[in-house]
C-alpha positions in Angstrom: -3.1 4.0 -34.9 -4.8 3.5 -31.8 -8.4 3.7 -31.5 -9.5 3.2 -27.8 -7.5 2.9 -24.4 -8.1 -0.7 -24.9 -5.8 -1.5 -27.9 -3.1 -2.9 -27.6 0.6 -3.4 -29.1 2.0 -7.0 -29.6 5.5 -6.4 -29.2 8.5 -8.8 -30.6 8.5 -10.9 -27.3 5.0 -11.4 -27.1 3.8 -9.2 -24.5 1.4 -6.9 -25.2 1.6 -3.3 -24.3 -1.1 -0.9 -23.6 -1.3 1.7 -26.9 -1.6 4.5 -25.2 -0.5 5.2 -22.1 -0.4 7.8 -19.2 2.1 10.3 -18.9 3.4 11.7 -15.3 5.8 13.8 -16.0 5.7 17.4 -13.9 2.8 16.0 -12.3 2.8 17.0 -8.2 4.0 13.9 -6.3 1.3 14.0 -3.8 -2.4 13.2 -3.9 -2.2 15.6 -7.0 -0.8 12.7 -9.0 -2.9 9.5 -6.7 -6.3 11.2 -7.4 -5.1 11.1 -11.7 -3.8 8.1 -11.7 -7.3 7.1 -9.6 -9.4 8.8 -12.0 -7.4 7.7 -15.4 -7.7 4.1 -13.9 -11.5 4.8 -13.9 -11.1 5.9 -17.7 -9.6 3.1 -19.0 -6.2 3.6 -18.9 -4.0 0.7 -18.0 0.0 2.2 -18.9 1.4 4.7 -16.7 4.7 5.9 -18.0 7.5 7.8 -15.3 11.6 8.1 -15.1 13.8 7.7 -12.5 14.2 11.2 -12.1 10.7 11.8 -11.9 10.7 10.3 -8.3 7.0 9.7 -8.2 6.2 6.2 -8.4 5.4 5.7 -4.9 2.4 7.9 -5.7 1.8 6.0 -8.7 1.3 3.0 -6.7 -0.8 4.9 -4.0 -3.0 5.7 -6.9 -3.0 2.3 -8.0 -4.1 1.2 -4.6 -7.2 3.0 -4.4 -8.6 1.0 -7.6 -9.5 -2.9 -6.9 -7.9 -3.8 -10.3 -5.5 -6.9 -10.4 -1.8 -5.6 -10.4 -1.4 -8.0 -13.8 -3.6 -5.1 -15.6 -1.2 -2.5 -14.9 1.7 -1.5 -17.6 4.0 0.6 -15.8 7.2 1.9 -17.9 10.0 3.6 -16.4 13.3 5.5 -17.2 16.9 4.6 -16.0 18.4 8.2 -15.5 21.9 9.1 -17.5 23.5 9.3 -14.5 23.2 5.4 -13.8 25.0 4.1 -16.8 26.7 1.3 -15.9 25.9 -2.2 -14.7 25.8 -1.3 -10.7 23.7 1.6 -11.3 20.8 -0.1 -13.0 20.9 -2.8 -10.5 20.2 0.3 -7.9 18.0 2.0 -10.3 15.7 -0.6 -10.2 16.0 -1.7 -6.6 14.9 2.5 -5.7 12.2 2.1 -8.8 10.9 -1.4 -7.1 10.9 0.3 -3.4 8.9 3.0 -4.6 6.4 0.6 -6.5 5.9 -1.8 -2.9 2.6 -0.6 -2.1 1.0 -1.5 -5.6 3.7 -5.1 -5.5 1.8 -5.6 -1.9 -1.9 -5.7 -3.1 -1.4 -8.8 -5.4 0.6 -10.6 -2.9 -1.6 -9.5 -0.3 -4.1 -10.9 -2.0 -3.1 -14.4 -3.1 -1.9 -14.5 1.2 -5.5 -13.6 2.0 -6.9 -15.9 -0.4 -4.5 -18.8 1.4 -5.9 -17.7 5.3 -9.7 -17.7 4.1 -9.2 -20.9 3.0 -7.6 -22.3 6.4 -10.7 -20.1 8.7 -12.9 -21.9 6.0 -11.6 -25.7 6.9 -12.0 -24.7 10.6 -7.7 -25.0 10.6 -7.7 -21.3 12.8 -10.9 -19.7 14.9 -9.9 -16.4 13.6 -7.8 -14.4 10.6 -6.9 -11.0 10.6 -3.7 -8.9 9.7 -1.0 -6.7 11.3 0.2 -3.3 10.8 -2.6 -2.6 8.0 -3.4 1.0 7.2 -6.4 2.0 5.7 -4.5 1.9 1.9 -3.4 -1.4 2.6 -7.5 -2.6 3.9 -8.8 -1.0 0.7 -8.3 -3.0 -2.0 -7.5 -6.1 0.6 -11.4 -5.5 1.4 -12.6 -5.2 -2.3 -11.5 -9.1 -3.0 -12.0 -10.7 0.2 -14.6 -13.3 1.0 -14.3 -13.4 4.5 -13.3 -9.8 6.0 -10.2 -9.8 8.2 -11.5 -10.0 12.0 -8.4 -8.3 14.0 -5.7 -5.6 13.0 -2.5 -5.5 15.2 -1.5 -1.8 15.2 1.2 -0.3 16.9 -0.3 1.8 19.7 0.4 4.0 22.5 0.2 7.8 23.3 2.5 8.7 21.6 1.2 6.8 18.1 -2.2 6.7 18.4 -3.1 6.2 14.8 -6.4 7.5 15.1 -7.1 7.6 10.7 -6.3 3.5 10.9 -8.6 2.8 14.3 -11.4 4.1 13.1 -11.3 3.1 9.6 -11.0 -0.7 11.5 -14.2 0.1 13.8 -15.9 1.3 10.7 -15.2 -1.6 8.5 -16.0 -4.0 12.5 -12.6 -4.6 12.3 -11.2 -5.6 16.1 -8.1 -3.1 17.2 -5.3 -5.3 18.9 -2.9 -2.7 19.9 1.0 -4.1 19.9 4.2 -2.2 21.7 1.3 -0.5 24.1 4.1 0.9 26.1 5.8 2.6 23.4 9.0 0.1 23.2 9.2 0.6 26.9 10.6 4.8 26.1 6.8 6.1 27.5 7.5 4.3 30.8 9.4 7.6 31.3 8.0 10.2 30.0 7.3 12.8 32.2 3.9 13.6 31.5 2.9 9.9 31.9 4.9 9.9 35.0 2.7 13.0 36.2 -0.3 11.6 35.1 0.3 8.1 36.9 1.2 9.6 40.0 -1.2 11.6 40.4 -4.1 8.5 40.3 -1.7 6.5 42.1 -0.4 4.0 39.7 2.7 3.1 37.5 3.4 4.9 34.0 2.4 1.4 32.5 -1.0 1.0 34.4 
């Protein structure tokens, strides 16, 4: 029997499982299920448990996210569903399972990259460090290990994506906006309302 959230089970290969873990079954697939996988991250637990079928574990790793625990503390189990029985279908199986998981498999690797570019602004190698196309899930628990805070976020930007939640999280945190694609791939240079607007102050779309 299992006492706390803490104990764990030494199975035959050595690793050692969680005893009790978190079940997600049924559970909404949208901040519903983040915010419990948040809160039973708070609590203790360390082993969520979904299925294939379940199609939730890109929130699982959302809710993951939001915690600044190291992604080696994290026992995730998962189901191969019946109709994936054969050697091709697991191989797919666990290639949709691993895309759904990214944003959790990110945070580490972000993390050991980070570590690596502090380390070059440190020896004077670069003048500056920063990221590109980082939302505000991706800053979070990027933020919560990091020594030196990144000092520029490339975002694509224009008026057609303005990206207003990631900006100002940026300016909040005195993060430096360097918008990329500005002209929207080169499709807003003719867009009619920009071509409306620019005329009538007498410029091009692109001024």
């Amino acid at each position: 029997m299992f006492s706390s959230l803490a104990d764990k089970l030494v199975l035959s290969n050595g690793v050692q499982m969680p005893g009790i873990g978190f079940g997600t079954w049924q559970v909404p697939t949208d901040s519903t299920l983040e915010n419990a996988v948040s809160a039973a991250l708070k609590l203790g637990y360390r082993f969520f448990d979904t299925a294939q079928i379940y199609g939730n574990a890109s929130a699982i790793g959302r809710g993951v996210l939001l915690s600044d625990l190291p992604r080696a503390e994290i026992f995730i189990s998962s189901k191969i569903w019946t109709s994936h029985r054969s050697y091709d279908g697991v191989m797919r199986a666990f290639t949709d399972i691993i895309e759904q998981l990214k944003p959790m498999i990110w945070q580490s690797q972000n993390a050991g990259t980070w570590r690596a570019l502090e380390d070059l602004y440190e020896q004077g190698a670069v003048k500056v460090i920063g990221v590109s196309n980082f939302l505000p899930h991706h800053l979070v628990p990027l933020l919560a290990r990091a020594r030196i805070r990144p000092m520029v976020n490339q975002l694509e930007i224009h008026p057609g994506y303005p990206q207003f939640a990631a900006v100002n999280f940026c300016f909040k945190q005195n993060i430096a906006v360097q918008a990329w694609s500005p002209l929207g791939r080169g499709t807003l240079l003719r867009h009619p309302t920009l071509e409306k607007i620019a005329a009538a102050h007498g410029v091009t779309p692109a001024q």
